[in-house]
C-alpha positions as CSV (number, residue, x, y, z in Angstrom):
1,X,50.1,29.9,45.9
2,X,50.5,32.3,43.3
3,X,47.7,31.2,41.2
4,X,45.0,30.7,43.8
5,X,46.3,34.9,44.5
6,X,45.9,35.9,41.2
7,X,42.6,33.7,40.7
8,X,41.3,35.9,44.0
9,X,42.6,39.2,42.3
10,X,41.0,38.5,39.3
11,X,37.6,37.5,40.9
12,X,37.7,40.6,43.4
13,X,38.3,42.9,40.4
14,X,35.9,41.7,38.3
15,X,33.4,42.3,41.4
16,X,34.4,45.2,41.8
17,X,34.4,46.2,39.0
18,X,30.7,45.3,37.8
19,X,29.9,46.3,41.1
20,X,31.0,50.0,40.4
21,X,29.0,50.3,36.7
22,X,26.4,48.8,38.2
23,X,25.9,51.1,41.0
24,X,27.5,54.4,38.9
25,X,24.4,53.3,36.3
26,X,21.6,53.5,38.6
27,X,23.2,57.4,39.8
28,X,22.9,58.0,36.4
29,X,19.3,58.1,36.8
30,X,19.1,61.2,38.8
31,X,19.0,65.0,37.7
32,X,22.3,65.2,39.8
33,X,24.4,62.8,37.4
34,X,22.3,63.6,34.4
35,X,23.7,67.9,34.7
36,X,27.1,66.2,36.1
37,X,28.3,64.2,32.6
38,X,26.4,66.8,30.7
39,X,29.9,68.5,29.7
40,X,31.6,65.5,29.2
41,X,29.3,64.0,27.1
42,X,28.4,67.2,24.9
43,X,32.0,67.5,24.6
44,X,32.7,64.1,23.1
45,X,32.8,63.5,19.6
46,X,31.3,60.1,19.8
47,X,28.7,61.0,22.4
48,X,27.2,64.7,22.0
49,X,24.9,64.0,19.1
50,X,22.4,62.1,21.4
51,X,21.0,65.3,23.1
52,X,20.3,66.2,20.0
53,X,18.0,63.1,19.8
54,X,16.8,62.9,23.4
55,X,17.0,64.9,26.7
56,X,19.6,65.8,29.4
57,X,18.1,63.0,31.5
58,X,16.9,60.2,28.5
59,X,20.8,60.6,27.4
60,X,21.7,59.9,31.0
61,X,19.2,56.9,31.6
62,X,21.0,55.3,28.2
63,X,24.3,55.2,29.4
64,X,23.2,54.2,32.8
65,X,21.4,51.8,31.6
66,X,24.0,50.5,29.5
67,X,26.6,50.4,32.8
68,X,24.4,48.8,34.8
69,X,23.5,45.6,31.7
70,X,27.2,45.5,31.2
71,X,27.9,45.3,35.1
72,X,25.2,42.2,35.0
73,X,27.6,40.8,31.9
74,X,30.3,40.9,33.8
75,X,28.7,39.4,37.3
76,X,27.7,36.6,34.4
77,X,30.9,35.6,33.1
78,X,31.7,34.5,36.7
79,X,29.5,31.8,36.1
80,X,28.9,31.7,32.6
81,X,32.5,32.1,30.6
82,X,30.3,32.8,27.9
83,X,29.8,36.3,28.5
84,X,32.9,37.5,29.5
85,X,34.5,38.1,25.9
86,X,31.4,40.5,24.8
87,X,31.5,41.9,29.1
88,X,35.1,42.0,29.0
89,X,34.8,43.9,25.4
90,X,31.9,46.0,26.3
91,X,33.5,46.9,29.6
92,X,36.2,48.2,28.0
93,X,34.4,50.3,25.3
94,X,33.1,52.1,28.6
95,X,36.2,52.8,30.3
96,X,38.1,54.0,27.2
97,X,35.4,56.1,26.2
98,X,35.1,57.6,29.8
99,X,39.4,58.1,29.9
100,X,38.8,59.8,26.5
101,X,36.9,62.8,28.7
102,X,40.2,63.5,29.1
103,X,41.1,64.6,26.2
104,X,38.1,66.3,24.5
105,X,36.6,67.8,27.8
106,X,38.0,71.6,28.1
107,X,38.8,72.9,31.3
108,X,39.3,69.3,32.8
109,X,42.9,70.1,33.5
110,X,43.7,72.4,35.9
111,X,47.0,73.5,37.6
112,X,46.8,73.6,41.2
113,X,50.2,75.2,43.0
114,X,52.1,74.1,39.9
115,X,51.0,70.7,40.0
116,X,48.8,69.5,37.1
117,X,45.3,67.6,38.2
118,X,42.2,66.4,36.6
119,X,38.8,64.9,38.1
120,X,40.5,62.3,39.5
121,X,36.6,60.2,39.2
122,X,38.2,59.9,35.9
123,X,41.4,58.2,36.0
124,X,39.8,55.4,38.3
125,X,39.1,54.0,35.4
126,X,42.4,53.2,34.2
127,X,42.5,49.7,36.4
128,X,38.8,48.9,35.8
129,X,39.9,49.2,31.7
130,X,42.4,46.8,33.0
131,X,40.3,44.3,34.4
132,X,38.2,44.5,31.5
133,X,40.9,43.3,29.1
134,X,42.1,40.8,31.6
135,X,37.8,39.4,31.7
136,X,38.3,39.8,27.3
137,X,41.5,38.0,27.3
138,X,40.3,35.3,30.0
139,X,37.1,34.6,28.3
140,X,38.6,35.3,24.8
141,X,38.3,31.7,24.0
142,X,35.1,30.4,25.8
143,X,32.6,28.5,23.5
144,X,29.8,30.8,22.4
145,X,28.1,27.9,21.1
146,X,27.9,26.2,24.8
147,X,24.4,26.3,26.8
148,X,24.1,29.1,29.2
């Protein structure tokens, strides 16, 4: 009974989980969510030299873009094992990266009646970084070399 649980679990995160990048990556394509990560990702160390490359809302379309074709990857590797080590992987990259805001993001801690609190949008991400490890670790082993 356990395993068929844990199977479910597993298959409801992953859905989830591709589910959410896929649906946070097309927001991205609005001026809304373009000004919204603007201080996170001018902020970041990894992240902030791409407005210097391309504009508040190109920057935005990338990353969205980049959710939503990882959220297909990991839809895939439902079907296709083959893909989940590089979805899994690439997932991952996402959710670190976004539970790295933070850290380099001033002002995204604030004390509220004592209490400390952050964008809470934010620490969502902690199980979907899960999930992505548990679709790396699954899939770590699939044959590359299979057909699709």
């Amino acid at each position: 009974m356990y395993n068929k649980i844990s199977s479910l679990g597993f298959y409801i995160g992953v859905f989830g989980t591709a589910l959410i990048l896929i649906w946070i990556g097309m927001f991205k394509f609005t001026p809304t969510e373009a000004a919204a990560i603007k201080p996170l990702v001018e902020n970041h160390f990894a992240m902030n030299w791409l407005y210097g490359l391309m504009s508040l809302q190109a920057v935005s379309n990338l990353i969205g873009l980049l959710e939503i074709v990882i959220g297909i990857l990991l839809f895939g590797s439902l079907y296709w094992p083959q893909l989940g080590k590089i979805a899994g992987i690439s997932s991952a990259i996402i959710f670190i990266t976004t539970l790295s805001f933070l850290i380099t993001t001033p002002g995204i801690w604030k004390l509220v009646d004592g209490f400390p609190i952050t964008d809470f949008f934010l620490i969502k991400d902690i199980p979907y970084l899960a999930i992505s490890l548990m679709v790396w670790g699954k899939y770590s082993n699939a044959n590359i070399d299979t057909e699709l």
